[in-house]
Residue frames relative to the residue before (quaternion, step in Angstrom):
aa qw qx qy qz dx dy dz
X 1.0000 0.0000 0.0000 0.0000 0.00 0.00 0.00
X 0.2164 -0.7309 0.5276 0.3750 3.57 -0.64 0.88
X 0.9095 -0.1429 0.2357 0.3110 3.20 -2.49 0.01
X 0.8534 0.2377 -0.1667 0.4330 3.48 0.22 -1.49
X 0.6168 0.5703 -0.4576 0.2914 3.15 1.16 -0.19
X 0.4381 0.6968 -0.3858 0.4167 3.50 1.79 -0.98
X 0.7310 0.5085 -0.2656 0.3694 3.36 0.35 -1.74
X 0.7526 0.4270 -0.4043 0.2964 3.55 0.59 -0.76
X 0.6187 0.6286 -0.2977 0.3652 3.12 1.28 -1.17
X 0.6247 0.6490 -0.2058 0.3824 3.45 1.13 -1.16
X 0.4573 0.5529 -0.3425 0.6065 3.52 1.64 -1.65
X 0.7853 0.5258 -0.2832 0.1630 3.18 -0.05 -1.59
X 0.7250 0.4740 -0.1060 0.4884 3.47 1.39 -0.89
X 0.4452 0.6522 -0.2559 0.5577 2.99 2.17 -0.31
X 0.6443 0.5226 -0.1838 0.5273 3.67 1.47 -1.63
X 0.5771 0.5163 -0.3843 0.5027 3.82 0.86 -0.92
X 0.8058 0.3722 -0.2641 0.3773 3.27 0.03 -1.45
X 0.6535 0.5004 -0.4686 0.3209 3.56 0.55 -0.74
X 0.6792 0.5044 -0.2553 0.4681 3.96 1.37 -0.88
X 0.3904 0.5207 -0.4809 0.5876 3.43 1.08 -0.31
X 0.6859 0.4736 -0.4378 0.3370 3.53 -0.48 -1.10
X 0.6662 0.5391 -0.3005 0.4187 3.37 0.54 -2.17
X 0.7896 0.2788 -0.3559 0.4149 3.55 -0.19 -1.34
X 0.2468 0.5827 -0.6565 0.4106 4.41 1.17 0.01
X 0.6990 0.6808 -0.1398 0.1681 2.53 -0.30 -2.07
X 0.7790 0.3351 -0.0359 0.5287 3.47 0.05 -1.69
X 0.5689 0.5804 -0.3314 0.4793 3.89 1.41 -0.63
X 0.6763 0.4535 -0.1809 0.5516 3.79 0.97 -1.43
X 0.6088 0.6102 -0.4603 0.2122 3.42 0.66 -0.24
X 0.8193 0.3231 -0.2568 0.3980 3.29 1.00 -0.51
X 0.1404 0.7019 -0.4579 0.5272 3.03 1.83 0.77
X 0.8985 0.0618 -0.1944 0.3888 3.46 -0.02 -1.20
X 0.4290 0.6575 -0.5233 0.3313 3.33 0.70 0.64
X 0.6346 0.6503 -0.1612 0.3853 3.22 1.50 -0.88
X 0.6724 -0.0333 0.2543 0.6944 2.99 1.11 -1.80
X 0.3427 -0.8211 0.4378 0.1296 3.55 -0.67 1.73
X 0.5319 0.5667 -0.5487 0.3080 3.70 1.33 0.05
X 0.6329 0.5184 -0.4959 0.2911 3.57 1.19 -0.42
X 0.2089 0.9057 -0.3146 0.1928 3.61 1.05 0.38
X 0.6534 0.4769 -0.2196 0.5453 3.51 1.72 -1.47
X 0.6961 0.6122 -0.2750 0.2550 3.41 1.38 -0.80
X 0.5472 0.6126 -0.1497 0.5503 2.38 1.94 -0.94
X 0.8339 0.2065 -0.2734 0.4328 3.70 0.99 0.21
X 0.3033 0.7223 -0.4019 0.4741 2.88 2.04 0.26
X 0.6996 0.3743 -0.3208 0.5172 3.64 1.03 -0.95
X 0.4881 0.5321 -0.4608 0.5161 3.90 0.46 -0.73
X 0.8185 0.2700 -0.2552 0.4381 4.00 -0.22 -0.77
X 0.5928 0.5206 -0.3697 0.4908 3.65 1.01 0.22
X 0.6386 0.4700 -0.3159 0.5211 3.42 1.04 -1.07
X 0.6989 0.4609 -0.3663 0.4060 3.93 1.06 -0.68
X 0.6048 0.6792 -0.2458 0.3354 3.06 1.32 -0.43
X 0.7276 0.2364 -0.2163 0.6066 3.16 1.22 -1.02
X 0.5578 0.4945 -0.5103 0.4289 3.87 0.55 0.33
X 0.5824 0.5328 -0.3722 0.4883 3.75 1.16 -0.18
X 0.6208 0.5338 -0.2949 0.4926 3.56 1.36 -0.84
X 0.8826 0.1966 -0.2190 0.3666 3.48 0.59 -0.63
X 0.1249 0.7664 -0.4045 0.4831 3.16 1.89 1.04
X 0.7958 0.3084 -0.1031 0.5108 2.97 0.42 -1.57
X 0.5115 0.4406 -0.5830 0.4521 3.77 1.00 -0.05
X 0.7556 0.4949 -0.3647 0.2262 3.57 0.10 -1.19
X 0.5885 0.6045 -0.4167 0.3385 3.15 1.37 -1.00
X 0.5801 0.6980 -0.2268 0.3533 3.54 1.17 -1.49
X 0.6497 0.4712 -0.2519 0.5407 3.26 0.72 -1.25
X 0.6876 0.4452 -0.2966 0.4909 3.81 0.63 -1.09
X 0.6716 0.1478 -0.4409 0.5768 3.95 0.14 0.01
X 0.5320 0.5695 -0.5253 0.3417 3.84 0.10 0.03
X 0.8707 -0.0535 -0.2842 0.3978 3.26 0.91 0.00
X 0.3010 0.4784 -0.7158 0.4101 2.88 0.70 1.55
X 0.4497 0.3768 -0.6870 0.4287 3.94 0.09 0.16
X 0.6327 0.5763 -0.4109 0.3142 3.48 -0.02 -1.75
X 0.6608 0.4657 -0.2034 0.5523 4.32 0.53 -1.26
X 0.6686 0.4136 -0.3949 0.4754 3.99 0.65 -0.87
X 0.7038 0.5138 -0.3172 0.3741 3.83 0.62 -1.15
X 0.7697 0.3856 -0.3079 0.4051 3.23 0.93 -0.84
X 0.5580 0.5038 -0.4509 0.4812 3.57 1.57 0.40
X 0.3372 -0.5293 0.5136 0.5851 3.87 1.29 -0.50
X 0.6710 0.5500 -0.4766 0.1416 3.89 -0.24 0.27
X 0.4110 -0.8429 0.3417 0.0628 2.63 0.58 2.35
X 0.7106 0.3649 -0.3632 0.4795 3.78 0.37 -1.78
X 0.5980 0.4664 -0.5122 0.4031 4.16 0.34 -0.54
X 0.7826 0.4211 -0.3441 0.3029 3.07 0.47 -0.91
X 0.4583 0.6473 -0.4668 0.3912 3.70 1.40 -0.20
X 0.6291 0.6183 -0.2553 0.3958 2.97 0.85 -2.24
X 0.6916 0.3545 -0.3100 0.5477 4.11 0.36 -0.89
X 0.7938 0.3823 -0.4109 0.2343 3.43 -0.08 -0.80
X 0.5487 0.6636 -0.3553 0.3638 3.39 1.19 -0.62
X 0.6240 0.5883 -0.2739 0.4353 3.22 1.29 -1.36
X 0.6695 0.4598 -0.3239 0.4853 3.79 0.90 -1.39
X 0.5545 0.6716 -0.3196 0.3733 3.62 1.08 -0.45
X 0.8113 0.3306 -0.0346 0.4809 3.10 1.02 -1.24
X 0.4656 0.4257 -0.4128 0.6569 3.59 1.43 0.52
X 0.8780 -0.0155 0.0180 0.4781 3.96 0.70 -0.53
X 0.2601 -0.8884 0.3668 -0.0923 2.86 0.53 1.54
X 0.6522 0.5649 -0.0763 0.4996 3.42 1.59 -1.06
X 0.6103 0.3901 -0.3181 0.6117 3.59 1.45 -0.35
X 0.5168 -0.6433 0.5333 0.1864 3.57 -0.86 1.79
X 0.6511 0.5534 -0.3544 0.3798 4.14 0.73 -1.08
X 0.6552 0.3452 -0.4455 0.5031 3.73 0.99 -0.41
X 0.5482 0.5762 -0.4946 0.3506 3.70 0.41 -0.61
X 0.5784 0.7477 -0.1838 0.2694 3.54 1.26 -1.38
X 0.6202 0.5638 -0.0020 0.5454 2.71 0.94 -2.21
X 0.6449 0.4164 -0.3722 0.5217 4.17 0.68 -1.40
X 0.8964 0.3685 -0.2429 0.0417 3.45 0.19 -0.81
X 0.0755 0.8135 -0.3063 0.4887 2.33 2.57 0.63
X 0.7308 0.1734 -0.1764 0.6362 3.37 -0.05 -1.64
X 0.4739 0.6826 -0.5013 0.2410 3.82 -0.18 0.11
X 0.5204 0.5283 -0.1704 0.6488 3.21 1.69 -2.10
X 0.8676 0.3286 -0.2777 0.2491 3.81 -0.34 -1.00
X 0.6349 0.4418 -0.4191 0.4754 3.05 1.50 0.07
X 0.3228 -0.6591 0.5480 0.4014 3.82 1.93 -0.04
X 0.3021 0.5791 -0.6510 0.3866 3.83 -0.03 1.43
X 0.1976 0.8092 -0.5133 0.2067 3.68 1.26 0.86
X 0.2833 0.4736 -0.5692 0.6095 4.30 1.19 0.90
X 0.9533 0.0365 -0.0151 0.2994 3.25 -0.22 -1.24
X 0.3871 0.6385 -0.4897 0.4502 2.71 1.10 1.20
X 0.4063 0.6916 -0.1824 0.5687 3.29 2.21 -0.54
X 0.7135 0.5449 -0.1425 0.4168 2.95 0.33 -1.60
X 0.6157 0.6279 -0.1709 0.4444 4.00 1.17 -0.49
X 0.4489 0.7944 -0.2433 0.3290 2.76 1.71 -1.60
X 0.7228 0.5347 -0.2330 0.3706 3.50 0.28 -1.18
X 0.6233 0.5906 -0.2643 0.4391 3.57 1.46 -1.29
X 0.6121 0.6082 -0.2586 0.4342 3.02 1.05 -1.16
X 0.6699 0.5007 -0.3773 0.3977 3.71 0.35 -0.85
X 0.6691 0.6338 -0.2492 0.2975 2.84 0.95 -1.57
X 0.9300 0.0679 -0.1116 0.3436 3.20 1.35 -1.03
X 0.2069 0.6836 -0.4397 0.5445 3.06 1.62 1.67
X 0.1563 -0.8616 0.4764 0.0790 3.36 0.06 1.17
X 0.7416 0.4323 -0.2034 0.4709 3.24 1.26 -0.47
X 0.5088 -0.4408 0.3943 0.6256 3.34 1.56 -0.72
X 0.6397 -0.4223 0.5197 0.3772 3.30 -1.98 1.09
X 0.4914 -0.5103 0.6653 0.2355 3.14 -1.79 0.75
X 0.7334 -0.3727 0.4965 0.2772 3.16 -1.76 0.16
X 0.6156 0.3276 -0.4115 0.5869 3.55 0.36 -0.57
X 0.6273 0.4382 -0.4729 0.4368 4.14 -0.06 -0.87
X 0.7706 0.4324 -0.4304 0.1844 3.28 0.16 -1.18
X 0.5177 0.6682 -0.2951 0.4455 3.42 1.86 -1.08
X 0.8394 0.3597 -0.2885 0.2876 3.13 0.31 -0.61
X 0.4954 0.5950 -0.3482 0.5285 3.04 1.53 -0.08
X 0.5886 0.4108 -0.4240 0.5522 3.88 0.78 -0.45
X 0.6704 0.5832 -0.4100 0.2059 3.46 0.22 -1.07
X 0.6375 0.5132 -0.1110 0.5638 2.95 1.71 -1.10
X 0.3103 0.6961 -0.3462 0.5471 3.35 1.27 0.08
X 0.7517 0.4899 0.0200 0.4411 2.75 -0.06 -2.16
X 0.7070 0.4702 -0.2034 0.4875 3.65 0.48 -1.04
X 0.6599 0.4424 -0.2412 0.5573 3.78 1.19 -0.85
X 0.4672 -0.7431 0.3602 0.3158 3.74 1.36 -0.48
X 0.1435 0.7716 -0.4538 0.4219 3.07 1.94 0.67
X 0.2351 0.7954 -0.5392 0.1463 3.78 0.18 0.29
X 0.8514 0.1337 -0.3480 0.3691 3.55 0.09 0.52
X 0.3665 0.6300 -0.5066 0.4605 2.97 1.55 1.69
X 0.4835 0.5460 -0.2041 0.6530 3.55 2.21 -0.78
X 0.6294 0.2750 -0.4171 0.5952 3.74 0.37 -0.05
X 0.5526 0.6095 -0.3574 0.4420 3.94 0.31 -0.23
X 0.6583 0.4939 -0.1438 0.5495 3.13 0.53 -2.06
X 0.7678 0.3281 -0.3483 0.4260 3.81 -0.01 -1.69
X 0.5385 0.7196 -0.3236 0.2958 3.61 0.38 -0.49
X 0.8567 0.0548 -0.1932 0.4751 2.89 1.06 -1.33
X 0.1276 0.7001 -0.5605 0.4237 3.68 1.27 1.16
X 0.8062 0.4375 -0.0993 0.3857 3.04 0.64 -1.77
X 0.6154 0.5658 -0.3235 0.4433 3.69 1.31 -0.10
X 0.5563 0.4834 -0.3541 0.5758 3.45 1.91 -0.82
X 0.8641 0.2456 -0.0378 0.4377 3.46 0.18 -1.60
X 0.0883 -0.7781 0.6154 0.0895 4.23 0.49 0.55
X 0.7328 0.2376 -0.3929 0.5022 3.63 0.28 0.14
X 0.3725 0.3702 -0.7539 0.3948 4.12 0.09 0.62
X 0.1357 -0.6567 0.7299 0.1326 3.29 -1.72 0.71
X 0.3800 0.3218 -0.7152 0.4905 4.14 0.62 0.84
X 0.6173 0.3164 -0.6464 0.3179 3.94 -0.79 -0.25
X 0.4635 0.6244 -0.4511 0.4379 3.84 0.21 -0.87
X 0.8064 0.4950 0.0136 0.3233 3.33 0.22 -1.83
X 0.4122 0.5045 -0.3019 0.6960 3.33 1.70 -0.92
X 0.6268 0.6721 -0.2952 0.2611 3.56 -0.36 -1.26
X 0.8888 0.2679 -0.0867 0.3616 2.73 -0.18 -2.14
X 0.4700 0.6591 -0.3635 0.4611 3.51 2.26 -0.82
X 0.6581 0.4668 -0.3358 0.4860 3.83 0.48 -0.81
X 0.5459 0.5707 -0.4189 0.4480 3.83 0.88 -1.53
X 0.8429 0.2800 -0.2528 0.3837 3.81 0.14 -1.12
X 0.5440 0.6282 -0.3542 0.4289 3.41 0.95 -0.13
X 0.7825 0.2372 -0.2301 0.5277 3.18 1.42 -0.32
X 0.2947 -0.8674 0.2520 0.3120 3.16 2.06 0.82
X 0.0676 0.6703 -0.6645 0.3233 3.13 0.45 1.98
X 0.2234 -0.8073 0.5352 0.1094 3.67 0.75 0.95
X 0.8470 0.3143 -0.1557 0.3995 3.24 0.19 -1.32
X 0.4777 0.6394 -0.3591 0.4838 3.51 0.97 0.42
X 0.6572 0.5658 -0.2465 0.4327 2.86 0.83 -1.46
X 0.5878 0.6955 -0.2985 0.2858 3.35 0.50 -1.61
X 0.6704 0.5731 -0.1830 0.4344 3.57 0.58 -1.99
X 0.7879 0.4941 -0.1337 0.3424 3.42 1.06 -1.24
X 0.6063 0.5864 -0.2318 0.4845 2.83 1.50 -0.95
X 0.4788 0.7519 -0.0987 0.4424 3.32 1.67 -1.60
X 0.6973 0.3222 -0.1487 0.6228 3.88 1.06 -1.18
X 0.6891 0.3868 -0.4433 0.4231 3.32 0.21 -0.89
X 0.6952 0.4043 -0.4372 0.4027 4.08 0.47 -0.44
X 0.4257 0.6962 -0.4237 0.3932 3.70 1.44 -0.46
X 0.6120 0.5903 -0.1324 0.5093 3.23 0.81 -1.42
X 0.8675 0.0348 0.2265 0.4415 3.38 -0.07 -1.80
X 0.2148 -0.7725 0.5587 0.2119 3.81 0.81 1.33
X 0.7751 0.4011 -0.0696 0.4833 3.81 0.06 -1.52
X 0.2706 0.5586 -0.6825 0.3859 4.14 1.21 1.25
X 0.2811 -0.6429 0.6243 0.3435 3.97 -0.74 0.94
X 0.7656 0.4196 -0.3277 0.3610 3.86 0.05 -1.02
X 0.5856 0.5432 -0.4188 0.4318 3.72 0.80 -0.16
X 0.5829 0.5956 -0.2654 0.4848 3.64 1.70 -1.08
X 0.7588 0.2636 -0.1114 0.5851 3.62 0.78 -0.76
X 0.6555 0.4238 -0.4740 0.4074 3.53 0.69 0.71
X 0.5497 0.5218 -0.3322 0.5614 3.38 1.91 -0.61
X 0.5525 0.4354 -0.4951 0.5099 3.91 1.12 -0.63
X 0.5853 0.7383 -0.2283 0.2455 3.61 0.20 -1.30
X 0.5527 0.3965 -0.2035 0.7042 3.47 1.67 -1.39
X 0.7631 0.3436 -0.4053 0.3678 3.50 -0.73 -0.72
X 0.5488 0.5913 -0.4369 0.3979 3.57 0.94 -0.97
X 0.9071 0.1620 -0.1294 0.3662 3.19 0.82 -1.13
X 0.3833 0.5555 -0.5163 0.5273 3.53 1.07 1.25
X 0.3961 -0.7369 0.3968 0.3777 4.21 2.01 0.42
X 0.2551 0.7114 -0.5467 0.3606 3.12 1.06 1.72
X 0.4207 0.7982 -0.4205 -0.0958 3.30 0.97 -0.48
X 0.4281 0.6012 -0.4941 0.4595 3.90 1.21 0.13
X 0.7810 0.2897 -0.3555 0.4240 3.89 0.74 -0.17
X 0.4680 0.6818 -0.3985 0.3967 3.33 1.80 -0.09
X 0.6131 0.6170 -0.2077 0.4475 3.16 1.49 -0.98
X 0.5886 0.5675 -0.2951 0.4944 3.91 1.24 -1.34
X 0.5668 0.6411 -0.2926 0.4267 3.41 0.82 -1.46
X 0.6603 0.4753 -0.1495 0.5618 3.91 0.68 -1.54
X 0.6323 0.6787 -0.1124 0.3563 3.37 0.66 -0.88
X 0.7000 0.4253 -0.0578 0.5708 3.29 1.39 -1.55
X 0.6971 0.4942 -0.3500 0.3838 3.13 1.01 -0.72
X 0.4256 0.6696 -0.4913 0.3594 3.68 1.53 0.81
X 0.5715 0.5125 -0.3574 0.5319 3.89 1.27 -0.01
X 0.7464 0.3195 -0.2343 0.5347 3.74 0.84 -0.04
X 0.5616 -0.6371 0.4677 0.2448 3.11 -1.36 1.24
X 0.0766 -0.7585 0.6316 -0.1411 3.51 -1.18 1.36
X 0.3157 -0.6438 0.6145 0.3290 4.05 -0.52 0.50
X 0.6985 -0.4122 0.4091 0.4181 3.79 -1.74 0.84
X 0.9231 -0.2642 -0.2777 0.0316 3.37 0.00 -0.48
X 0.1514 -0.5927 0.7523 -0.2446 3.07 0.09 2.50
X 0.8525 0.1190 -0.3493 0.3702 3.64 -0.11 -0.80
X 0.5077 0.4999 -0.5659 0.4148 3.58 0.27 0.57
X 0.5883 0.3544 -0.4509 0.5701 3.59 0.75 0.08
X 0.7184 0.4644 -0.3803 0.3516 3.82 0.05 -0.59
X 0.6203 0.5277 -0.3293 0.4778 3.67 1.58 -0.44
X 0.6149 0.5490 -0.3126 0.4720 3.60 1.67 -0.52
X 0.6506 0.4378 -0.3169 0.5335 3.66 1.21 -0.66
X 0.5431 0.5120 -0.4792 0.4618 3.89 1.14 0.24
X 0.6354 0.6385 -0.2764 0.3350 2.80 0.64 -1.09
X 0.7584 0.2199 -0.1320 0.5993 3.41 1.12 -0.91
X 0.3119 0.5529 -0.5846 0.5052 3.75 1.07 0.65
X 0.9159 0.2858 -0.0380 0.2792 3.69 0.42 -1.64
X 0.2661 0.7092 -0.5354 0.3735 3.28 1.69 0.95
């Protein structure tokens, strides 16, 4: 459901309930003018009617920084988008999409401790298991912290459910050379382009090994090939800069 439609419906159920109450309300009055036991009812409804206008307060608010994160990310304005998501978090902690959304701007601001540190929420409320995107981003961060043979672990088993995602490959082979398991790496890198000719990071991590095993004439071929597959301008303006320094 999109944004404004939430908001209206909500207002709207906000507007029902708030007159329901009144005409409660305005009914019981002469009830208790009459006879003071009808008195609790008479505030029994007053503290319901706050109750559930406080409940869907907090839906509308939620929904309203939900997509302002959703508008910050897709401008890159990461700290807005923290600043909102945290809030939509903390009015509704229990809906997995704000946790989602925070860790979005979490990754772009490279808060990958506490982007970790979340991890737990998530299980809790992934009934089926984290999705693929969660799981990625958690390795990445992984990976980013230098946690590298928790990301070989992790990519592995991505790759044991799904053998054709070629970022697990890619996750892999990125940790494999970081821990300059050269020849490891290679294989990985190697599938993930099987899979996915036109993966940029699988293209410059497979150049990237050889470059550094003082291949750099095959680091260069690697770059090279990637003229038969379909790349945006600049993928190959980066891939002409990593020749460039392959062939110094």
């Amino acid at each position: 459901m999109q944004s404004f439609e939430f908001v209206f419906w909500e207002a709207l159920k906000a507007l029902a309930l708030l007159v329901a109450a009144l005409l409660a309300v305005k009914a019981a009055r002469p009830l208790v003018r009459r006879d003071r036991r009808w008195l609790m009812l008479y505030v029994a409804v007053v503290a319901v009617t706050a109750w559930g206008a406080q409940i869907v307060g907090k839906d509308i608010a939620a929904e309203v920084y939900g997509e302002s994160v959703a508008k910050n990310l897709d401008r890159h304005e990461y700290a807005l988008a923290y600043s909102n998501g945290l809030r939509a978090v903390e009015l509704r902690p229990a809906n997995l999409y704000y946790w989602q959304m925070l860790a979005r701007a979490k990754f772009g601001l490279r808060q990958y401790q506490s982007l970790l540190a979340d991890e737990p929420a998530f299980q809790a409320l992934s009934r089926k298991g984290l999705s693929e995107d969660d799981v990625l981003r958690f390795t990445y961060a992984r990976y980013a912290l230098g946690e590298y043979n928790q990301v070989i672990s992790i990519a592995r088993q991505i790759a044991g459910q799904n053998p054709d995602y070629p970022k697990s490959y890619v996750l892999a082979g990125m940790a494999e050379t970081a821990l300059r398991r050269y020849s490891d790496a290679e294989p990985d890198f190697l599938q993930a382009l099987k899979i996915l000719p036109n993966q940029q990071d699988a293209v410059e991590g497979l150049a990237q090994v050889y470059f550094l095993e003082g291949d750099a004439k095959r680091a260069v071929a690697v770059l090279d090939a990637t003229a038969h597959y379909d790349f945006t301008a600049d993928q190959r303006r980066r891939f002409e800069e990593l020749k460039a320094l392959y062939e110094q």
